[in-house]
C-alpha positions, 0 to 999 in steps of 0.5 A, spaced: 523 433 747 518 432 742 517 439 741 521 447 739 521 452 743 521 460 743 526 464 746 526 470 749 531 474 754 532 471 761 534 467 767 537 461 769 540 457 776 541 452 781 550 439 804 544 442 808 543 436 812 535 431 810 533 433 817 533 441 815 530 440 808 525 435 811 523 442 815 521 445 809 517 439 806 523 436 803 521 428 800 527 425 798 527 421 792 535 419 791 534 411 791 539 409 787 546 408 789 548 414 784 544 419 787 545 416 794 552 419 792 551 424 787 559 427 787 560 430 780 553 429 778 546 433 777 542 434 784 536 437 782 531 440 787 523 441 785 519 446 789 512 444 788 506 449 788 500 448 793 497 441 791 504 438 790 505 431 788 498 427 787 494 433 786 493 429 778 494 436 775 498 441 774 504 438 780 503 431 777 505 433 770 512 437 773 513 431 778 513 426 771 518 430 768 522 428 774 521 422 774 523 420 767 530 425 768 532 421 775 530 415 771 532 416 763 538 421 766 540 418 773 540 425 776 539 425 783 534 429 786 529 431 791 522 434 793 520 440 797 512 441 798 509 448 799 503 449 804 496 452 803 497 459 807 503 459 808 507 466 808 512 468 802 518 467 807 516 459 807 517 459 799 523 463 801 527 458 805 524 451 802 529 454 796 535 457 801 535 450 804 535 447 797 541 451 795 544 450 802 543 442 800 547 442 793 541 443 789 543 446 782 538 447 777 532 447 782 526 448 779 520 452 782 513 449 780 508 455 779 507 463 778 507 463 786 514 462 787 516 469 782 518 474 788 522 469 791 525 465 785 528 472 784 530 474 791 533 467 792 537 468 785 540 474 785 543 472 793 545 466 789 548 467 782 552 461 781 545 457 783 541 455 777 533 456 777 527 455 773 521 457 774 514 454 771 509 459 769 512 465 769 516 471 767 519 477 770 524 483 767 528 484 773 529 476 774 537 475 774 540 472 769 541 464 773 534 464 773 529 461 766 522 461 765 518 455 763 511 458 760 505 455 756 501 458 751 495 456 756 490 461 752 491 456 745 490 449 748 484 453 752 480 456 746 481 448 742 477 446 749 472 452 749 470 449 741 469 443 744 465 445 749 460 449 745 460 443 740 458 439 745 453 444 750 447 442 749 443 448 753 448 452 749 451 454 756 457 452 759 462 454 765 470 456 767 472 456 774 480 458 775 482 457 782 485 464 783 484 470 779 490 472 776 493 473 769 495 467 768 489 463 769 485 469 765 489 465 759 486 460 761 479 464 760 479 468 755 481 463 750 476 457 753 470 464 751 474 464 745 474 458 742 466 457 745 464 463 741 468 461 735 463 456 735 457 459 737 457 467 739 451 467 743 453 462 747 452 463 755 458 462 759 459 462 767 465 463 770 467 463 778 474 464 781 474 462 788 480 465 791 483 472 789 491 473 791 494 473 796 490 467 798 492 461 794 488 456 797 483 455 790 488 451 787 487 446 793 480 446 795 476 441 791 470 443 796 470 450 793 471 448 787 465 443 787 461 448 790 462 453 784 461 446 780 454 445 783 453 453 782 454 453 775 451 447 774 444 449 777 444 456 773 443 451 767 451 450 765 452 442 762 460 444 760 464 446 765 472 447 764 476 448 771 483 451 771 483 450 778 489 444 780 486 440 785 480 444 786 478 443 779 477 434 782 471 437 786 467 440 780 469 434 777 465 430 783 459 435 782 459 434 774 459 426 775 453 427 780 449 431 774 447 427 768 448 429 761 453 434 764 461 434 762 467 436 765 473 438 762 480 436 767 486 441 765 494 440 766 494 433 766 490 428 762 485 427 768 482 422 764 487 417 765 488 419 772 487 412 776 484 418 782 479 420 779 478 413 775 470 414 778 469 420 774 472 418 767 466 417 763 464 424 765 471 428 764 469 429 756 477 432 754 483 436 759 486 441 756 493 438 758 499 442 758 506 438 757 509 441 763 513 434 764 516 434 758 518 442 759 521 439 765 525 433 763 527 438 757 530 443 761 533 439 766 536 435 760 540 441 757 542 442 764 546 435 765 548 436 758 551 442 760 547 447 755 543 449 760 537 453 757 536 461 759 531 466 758 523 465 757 523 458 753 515 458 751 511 452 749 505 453 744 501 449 741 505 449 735 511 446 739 506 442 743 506 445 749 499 444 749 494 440 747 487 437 748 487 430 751 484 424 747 482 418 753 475 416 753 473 418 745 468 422 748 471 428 743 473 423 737 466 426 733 469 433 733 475 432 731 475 434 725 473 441 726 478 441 733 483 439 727 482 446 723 481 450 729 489 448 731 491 449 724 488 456 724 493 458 731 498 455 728 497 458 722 496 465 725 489 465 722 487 466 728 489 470 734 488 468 741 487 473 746 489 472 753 486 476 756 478 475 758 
């Protein structure tokens, strides 16, 4: 891993037939001849948040983290996918099954996995978890929390934004109102007003909690797009999962106007190939690399614990370069990431 991290007290952890998994939305990956067997080596499990594997987002960049561990460390591993609207009993099973099956560390992607990490956890001690995106004081000490300083990358992304608004009138979309994607927010209304106080920002969430659904309704999102674009926003960042491929689609129709992809460099993602020329950057947030490290330090039998946060210092996040389209602003990007690695400059995470 190309990047330090920060720690702070708290959690860790990590056979049931394939039929029982398949059951909870289990896809099996284990196809090489070690991982077939896998006696005495690392089973790793993956529980992916709504959108899972192809969503070209925020699933996507946990899934490379996988990727490169089962094929740089020879783990064996496998995969369960989450379901729009299920109930908090389906979390919890999908990670018992998981347990029952062997896996250990498993590795829940997504906020929405808190309650039962921690419940599953405490009932399984000699289990290792991680959790993506959060963090919680009464989490047991088998379970380790991978988050991201989003508010940091998000500010750079809301100077590119208001660098590059020509109507002066730029848009936010978050998939679900919650803290975390309030990071997202606050520090993209930052950076924008960094560069121009005056600056006109709509912002829409399509979903509140429990409804998880706007992190996997590219409808919504492209109608909160069209919305925004209609009330004269040109820049819109969407911190939506795959949500936020349907406000892309809605930028694309609209000349002149740009989007910017979050988590993953979507850019780069051959599915959205058709809109790359209208994706000005994406706020990536290096969940891949926060994976393959800490199941690295798991086979290495120094497995991380607490809150391992990654910023922009330790290049947790960062903006995406793909298409050029920001290389005329570079510069001021540059001294705005100096400021926050300085701690010239605070960013706040909430709006």
């Amino acid at each position: 891993m190309r990047r330090s991290t920060k720690l702070a007290a708290v959690v860790l952890s990590g056979s049931l037939g394939m039929a029982s998994l398949a059951a909870c939305g289990a896809k099996s990956n284990d196809t090489t001849a070690s991982s077939g067997s896998s006696e005495g080596g690392l089973k790793v499990g993956m529980a992916y948040d709504i959108g899972g594997r192809g969503d070209q987002s925020f699933n996507d960049s946990a899934a490379r983290g996988l990727d490169k561990a089962k094929a740089d460390l020879g783990v064996t591993v496998t995969e369960a996918d989450a379901k729009t609207g299920e109930a908090e009993a389906d979390k919890e099973t999908r990670l018992k099954n998981l347990v029952t099956a062997g896996y250990s560390p498993i590795i829940a992607v997504g906020f929405v996995y808190q309650a039962a990490v921690e419940k599953v956890a405490k009932e399984n001690p000699n289990t290792k978890f991680a959790i993506i995106d959060s963090a919680s004081d009464t989490q047991p000490s088998n379970v380790t929390s991978l988050t991201f300083s989003e508010q940091e990358g998000s500010y750079l992304a809301g100077v590119a934004a208001a660098l590059k608004s020509k109507n002066k009138h730029i848009g936010f979309i978050g998939g679900v109102q919650s803290e975390l994607i309030k990071k997202f927010e606050a520090g993209y209304a930052a950076g924008a007003k960094s560069v121009d106080p005056n600056i006109k920002i709509e912002t829409t969430y399509l979903t509140t909690p429990p409804d998880f659904s706007g992190f996997n309704s590219p409808d919504k999102g492209k109608e909160a797009a069209q919305g925004q674009l209609d009330k004269g926003a040109d820049v819109i960042y969407s911190a939506a999962g795959s949500s936020g491929n349907g406000a892309i689609e809605a930028v694309s129709n609209k000349p002149g106007s740009l989007a910017i992809g979050v988590d993953s460099d979507q850019a780069a993602q051959p599915a959205l190939a058709k809109y790359k020329n209208v994706i000005m950057t994406s706020m990536v947030k290096n969940v891949d690399k926060a994976v393959y490290a800490y199941i690295d330090s798991a086979k290495k039998g120094s497995v991380f614990t607490g809150v391992k946060n990654f910023d922009l210092k330790a290049d947790g996040v960062s903006l995406a370069t793909t298409g050029g389209k920001i290389d005329d602003i570079q510069g001021k990007l540059n001294d705005a990431a100096t400021a926050i690695k300085s701690g010239a400059t605070t960013v706040p995470t909430a709006p």
